[in-house]
N, C-alpha and C positions, 0 to 999 in steps of 0.2 A: 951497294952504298948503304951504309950504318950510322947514320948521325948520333950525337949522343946528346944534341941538344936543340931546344926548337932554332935557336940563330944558325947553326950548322945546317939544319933542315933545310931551311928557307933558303939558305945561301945557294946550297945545294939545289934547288929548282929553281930560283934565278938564272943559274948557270947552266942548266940543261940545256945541252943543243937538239934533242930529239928526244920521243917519247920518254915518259918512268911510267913500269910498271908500280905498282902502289902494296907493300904488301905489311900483312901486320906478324901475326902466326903461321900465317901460311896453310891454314888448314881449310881452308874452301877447295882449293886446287881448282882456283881461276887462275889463270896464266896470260897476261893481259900482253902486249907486246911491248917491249923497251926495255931500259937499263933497271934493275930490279932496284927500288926503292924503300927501303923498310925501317920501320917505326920499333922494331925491337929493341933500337937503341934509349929508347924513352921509359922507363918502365918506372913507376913508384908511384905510390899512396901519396901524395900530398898534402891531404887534409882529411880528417875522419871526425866528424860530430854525430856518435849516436843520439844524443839526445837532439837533434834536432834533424834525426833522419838523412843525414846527407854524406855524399863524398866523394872525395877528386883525385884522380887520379890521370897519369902521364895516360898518353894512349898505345903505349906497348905495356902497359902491365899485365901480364896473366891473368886471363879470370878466376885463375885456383886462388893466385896472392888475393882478389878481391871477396872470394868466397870463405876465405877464409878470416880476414880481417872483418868480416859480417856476422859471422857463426858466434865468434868470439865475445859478441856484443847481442849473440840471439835477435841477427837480424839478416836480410836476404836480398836478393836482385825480384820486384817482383814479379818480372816479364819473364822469365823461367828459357835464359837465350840455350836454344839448341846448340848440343858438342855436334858438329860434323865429323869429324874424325872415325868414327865408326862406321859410317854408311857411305863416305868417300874414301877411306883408306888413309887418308891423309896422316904425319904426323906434327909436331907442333904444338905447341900450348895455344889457345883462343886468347886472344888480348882485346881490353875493353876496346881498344879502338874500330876493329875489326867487327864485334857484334854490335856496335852504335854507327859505323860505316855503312852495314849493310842491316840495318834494324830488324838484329833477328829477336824473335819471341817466339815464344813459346805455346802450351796448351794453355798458360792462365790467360791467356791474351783476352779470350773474350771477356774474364771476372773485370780486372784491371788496366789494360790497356798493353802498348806493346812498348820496344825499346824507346823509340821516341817523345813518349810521352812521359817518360821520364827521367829525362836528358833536360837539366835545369839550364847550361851552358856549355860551352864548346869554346876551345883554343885550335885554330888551326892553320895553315899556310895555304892561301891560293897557287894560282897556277902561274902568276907573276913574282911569283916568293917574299908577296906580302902580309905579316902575320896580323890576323883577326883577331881580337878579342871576342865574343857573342855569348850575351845571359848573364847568368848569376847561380847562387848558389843554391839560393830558395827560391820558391815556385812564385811567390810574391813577386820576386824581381823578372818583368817580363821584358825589360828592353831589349829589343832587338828577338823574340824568341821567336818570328819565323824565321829564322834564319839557321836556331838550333833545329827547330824540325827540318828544316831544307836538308841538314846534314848528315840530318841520320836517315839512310836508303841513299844513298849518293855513290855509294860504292864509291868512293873515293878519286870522283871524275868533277867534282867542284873547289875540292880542297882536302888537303892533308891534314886528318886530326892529329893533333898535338897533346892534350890535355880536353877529360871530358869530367861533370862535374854532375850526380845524380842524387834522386830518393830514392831513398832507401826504406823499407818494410821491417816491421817483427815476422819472427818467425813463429807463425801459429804454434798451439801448444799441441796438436795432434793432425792426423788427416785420415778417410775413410774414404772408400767408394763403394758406389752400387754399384753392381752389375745384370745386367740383365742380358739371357741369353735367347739365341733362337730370331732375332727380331732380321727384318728383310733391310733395304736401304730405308724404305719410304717410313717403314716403321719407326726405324731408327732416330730417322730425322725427325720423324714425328713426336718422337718420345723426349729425343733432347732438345728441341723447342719448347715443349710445357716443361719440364727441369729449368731448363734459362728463365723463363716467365715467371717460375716461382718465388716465391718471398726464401727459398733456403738455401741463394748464396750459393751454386755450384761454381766451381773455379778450374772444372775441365770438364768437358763433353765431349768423346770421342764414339767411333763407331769401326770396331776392327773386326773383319770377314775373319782374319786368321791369328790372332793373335792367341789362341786356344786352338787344339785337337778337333774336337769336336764341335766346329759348329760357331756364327760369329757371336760376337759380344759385344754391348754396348755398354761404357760405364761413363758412370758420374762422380768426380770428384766432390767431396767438401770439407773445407779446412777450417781450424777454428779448437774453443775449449773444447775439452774431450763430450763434456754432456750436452754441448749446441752439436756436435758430430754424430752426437748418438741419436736426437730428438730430430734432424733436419735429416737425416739418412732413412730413417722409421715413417717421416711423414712421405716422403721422395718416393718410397716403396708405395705408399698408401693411394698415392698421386696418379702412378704408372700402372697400378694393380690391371687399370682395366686396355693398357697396352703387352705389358708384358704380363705370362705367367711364371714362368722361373727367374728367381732374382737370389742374389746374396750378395751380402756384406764383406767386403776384403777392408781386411786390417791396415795399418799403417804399413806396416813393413811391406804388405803385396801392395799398396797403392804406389809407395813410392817406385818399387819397383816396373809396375802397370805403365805408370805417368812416365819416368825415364824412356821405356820404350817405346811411349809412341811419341814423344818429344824428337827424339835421336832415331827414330826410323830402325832399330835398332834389326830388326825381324829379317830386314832387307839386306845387310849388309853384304850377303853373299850371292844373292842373287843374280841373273845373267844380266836383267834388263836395262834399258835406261828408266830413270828415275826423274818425274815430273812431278812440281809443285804448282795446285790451279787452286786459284783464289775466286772465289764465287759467292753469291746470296747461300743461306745453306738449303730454300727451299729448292733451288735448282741441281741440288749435288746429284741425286738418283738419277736423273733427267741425263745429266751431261755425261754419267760414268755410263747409263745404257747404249750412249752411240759412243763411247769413246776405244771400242775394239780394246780396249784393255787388258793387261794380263792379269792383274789386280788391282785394290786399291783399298787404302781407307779414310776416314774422316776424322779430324780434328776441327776445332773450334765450331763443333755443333754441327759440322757441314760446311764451314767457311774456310777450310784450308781442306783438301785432298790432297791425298799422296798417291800417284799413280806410278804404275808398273809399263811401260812399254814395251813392244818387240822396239831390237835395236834399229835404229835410223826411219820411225813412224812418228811421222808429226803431228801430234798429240790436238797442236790447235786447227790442226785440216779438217778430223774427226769432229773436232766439236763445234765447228764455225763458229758464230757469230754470238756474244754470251757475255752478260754482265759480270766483269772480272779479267781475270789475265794466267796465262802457263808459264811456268819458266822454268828449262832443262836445269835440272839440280847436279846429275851426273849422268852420262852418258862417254859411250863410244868416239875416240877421235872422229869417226866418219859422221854419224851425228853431228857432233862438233861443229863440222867444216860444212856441214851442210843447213843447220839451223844457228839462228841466233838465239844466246842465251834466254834472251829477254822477252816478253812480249809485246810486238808490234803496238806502237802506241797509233791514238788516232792523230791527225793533222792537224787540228789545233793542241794538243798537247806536245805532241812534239817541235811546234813554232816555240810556246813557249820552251820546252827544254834544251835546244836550239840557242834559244836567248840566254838562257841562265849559264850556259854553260859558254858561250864566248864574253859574258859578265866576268866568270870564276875565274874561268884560263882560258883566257884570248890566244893562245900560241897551239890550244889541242892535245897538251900533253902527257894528262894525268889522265892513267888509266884508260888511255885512246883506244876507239871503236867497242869497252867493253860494254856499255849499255845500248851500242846501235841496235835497231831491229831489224836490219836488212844486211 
């Protein structure tokens, strides 16, 4: 089912007699149970004000259509949503709906904040196929806006987006990173917490075992005029001198490159294992990867997102018990699959609430049923 308009939408999940699956691009390669439901029929720009940073769009339009109507105005998404497509195989274009459904972000995440927080408003259909208006256009206008937060990470088990309406960023005039090589976990972490601490505005912190030959790397983005890049990257070295001893400077062109791959896991693609994503404090990353039996891994947002390597069908959250944060199988083996749930196990009062909201949204069960259970 293809609607091509939100009245058809809605009409259309009024009418369901049994589960919809919910899908946008299709490039997650979640496969949720029920009649496939998809929002590709929705796609277009509806509104674009660069000068006041903002814009709306259907929730099946392409990320490319939306990356590109931004360039064109020297301006950007600035939560940097990961392409999956490479590290799940998947193919499909990303549609806004899909990256603010499931509020993916990126390495800027720590500078800026992540999808949802900059998701001004939301058009969308509950699970009783009644259409929501929720927000505004500008960040001024808050009515209703926990509701745009509720929606973005919802994976689309509260309501079908329809139309979603954002800010939008300039696109800095250059970008650089440090690199510093040689460094351990604890180091690593250690280095990219006084980077974050600092007055120069790092906008990625990463820490990769293997993303080089010889040896891991830890770098530092920072974005900005070309001589605040040159003078904030000079002082960053000056900063770290007494953590690390070899360091250099990648250019724009290697950063963008750098930053893409560890956005998009890109290193992985081929790999045998299953693929885990643990969200943690970052002073705890070392900690939790030394018992985590792992086959690799590395860090994003300073330590607060890992990217782990499993053998297939080892569950990741047994390894690491009990731990401020959450895992959640990114890609894995059918048998994995069928044997863990995507998600991680929420506690019991978080789940009464989720519970509540979700027979709130769609009292009948049927949007994107069982995909966010934990059991």
């Amino acid at each position: 089912m293809t609607p091509d308009t939100e009245a058809g939408l809605a009409e259309m999940i009024k009418s369901a007699k049994g589960p919809l699956a919910i899908q946008g691009g299709g490039t997650r390669g979640i496969k949720p149970e029920g009649d496939v439901l998809s929002v590709s029929g929705l796609p277009g720009i509806t509104l674009y004000e660069p000068g006041a940073l903002t814009i709306v769009a259907q929730a099946g339009t392409p990320l490319s259509e939306i990356d590109a109507a931004l360039a064109a105005e020297n301006q950007r998404l600035a939560f940097e949503p990961m392409d999956h497509r490479t590290l799940l195989g998947t193919v499909g274009e990303p549609t806004l709906g899909g990256v603010i459904a499931a509020n993916v972000s990126g390495p800027r995440r720590i500078q800026g904040g992540g999808a949802r927080d900059y998701a001004l408003g939301v058009r969308y259909v509950d699970g009783a196929g009644t259409i929501v208006k929720n927000g505004g256009r500008v960040m001024k206008n808050v009515t209703g806006y926990d509701l745009v937060k509720l929606m973005s990470g919802s994976f689309g088990t509260l309501g079908v987006l329809t139309e979603v309406s954002l800010k939008v960023l300039p696109t800095p005039e250059t970008q650089g990173s440090l690199m510093l090589r040689g460094l351990d976990d604890v180091q690593a972490v250690r280095a990219m917490a006084a980077a974050m601490g600092s007055p120069f505005e790092v906008s990625g912190a990463a820490h990769c075992a293997s993303i080089m030959d010889d040896g891991p790397v830890t770098v530092l983005r920072v974005e900005g005029f070309e001589a605040s890049v040159a003078y904030r990257l000079d002082r960053l070295k000056e900063l770290l001198s007494p953590i690390a001893s070899e360091m250099i400077i990648a250019d724009a062109v290697m950063t963008d490159w750098v930053w893409k791959s560890v956005r998009d896991a890109e290193l992985w693609k081929d790999v045998p294992e299953d693929i885990w994503r643990v969200s943690c404090k970052p002073s705890d990353a070392p900690a939790l990867m030394a018992r985590s039996g792992a086959v690799g891994w590395y860090f994003d947002w300073a330590g607060g997102l890992i990217w782990v390597r499993m053998p297939e069908g080892v569950d990741l959250r047994a390894k690491l018990g009990a731990f401020d944060g959450h895992a959640t199988v990114v890609r894995a083996s059918d048998r994995t699959r069928r044997a863990l749930p995507i998600f991680h196990p929420e506690t019991s009062g978080v789940d009464r609430i989720t519970a509540g909201l979700r027979a709130k949204f769609d009292p009948r069960g049927i949007l994107n049923a069982g995909l966010m259970a934990s059991a």
